[in-house]
C-alpha positions as CSV (number, residue, x, y, z in Angstrom):
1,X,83.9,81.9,92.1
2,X,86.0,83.3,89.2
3,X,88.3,86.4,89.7
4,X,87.4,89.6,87.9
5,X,90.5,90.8,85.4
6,X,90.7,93.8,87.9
7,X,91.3,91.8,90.9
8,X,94.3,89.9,88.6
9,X,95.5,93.2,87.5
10,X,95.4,94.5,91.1
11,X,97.3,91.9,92.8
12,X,99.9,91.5,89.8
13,X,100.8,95.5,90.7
14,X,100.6,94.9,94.3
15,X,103.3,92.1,93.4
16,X,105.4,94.2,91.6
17,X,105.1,97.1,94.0
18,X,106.6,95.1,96.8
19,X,109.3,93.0,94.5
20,X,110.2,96.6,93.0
21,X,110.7,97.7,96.9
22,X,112.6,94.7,98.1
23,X,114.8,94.8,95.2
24,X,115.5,98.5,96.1
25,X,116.2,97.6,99.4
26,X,118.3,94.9,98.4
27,X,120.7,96.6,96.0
28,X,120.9,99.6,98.2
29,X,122.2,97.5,100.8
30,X,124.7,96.1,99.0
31,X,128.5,96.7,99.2
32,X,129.6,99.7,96.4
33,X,131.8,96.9,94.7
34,X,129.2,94.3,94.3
35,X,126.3,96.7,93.2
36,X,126.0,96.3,90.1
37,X,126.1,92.4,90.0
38,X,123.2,92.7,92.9
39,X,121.4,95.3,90.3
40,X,121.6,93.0,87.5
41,X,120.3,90.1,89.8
42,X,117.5,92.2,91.0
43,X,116.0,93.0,87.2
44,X,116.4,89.2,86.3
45,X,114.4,88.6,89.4
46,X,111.7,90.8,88.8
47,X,111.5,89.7,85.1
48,X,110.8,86.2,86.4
49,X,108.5,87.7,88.7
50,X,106.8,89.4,85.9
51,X,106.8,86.0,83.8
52,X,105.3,83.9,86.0
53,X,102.4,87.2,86.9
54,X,101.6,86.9,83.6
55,X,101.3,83.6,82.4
56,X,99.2,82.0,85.3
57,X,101.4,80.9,87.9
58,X,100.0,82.8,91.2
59,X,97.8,81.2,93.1
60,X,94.6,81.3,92.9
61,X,92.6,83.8,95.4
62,X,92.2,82.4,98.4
63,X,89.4,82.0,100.9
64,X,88.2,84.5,103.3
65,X,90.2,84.1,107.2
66,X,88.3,84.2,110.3
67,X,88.9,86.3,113.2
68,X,90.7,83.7,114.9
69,X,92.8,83.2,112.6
70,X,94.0,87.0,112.3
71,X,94.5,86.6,116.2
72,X,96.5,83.5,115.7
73,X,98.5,85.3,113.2
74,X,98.9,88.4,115.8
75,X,99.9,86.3,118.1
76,X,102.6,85.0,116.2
77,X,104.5,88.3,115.4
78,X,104.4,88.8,119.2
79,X,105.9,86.3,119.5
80,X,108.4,86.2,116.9
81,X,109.5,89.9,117.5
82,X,109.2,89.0,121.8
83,X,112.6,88.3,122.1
84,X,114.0,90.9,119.3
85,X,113.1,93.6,122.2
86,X,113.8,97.3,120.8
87,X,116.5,98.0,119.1
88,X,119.3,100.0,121.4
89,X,121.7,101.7,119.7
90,X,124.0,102.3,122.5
91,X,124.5,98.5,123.4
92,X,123.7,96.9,127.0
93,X,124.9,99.1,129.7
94,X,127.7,98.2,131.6
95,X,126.7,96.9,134.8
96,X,130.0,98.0,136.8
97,X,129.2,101.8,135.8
98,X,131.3,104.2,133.7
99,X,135.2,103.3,133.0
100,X,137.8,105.2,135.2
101,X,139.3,108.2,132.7
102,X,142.6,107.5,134.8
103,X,142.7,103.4,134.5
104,X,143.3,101.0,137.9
105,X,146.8,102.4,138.2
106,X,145.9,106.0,138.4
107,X,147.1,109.0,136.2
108,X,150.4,108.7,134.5
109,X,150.7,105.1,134.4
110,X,150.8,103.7,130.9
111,X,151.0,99.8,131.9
112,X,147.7,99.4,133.8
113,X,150.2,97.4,136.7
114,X,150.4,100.8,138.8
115,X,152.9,103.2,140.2
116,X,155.3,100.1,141.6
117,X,155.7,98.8,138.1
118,X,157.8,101.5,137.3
């Protein structure tokens, strides 16, 4: 079965809709001093990209997946994101409790070896 020019034209923009994003993503996330290096890197990418959309190189459409398949696919990301857990933005909570505002040698000392260091 032969694609339509439509489907081509729709999956070249819905390649270049996500490389235009991760390229985005990717220059945006780079350091202010290397930006424009990461900018350039990003249009000769896409124009690659674009290159090989346009001259035949994507792969052919492929076939139709089962519903087990999509499972087995669900299944993976659970898995794979499992261990990730949610993201905590405070860090792992300290299992001794809060910190002592006056230190283990009480208020006034400054070398943490108490009031007979002195």
């Amino acid at each position: 079965m032969a694609a339509s020019s439509q489907d081509r034209t729709a999956r070249v923009a819905g390649a270049l809709g996500g490389a235009l994003l991760l390229a985005a993503v990717g220059v945006l996330l780079t350091s202010g001093s290397r930006r424009g290096l990461a900018a350039a890197m990003a249009v000769l990418g896409l124009a690659a990209g674009l290159a090989a959309a346009y001259t035949g190189l994507l792969p052919s459409r492929r076939r139709r997946r089962s519903a087990v398949e999509h499972l087995n696919d669900a299944a993976f990301v659970v898995v794979v994101a499992g261990p990730a857990g949610p993201a905590d933005p405070a860090g792992p909570a300290d299992p001794a409790g809060p910190a002592d505002p006056a230190g283990p040698a009480g208020p006034g000392s400054s070398s943490g070896r108490g009031p007979a260091a002195r």
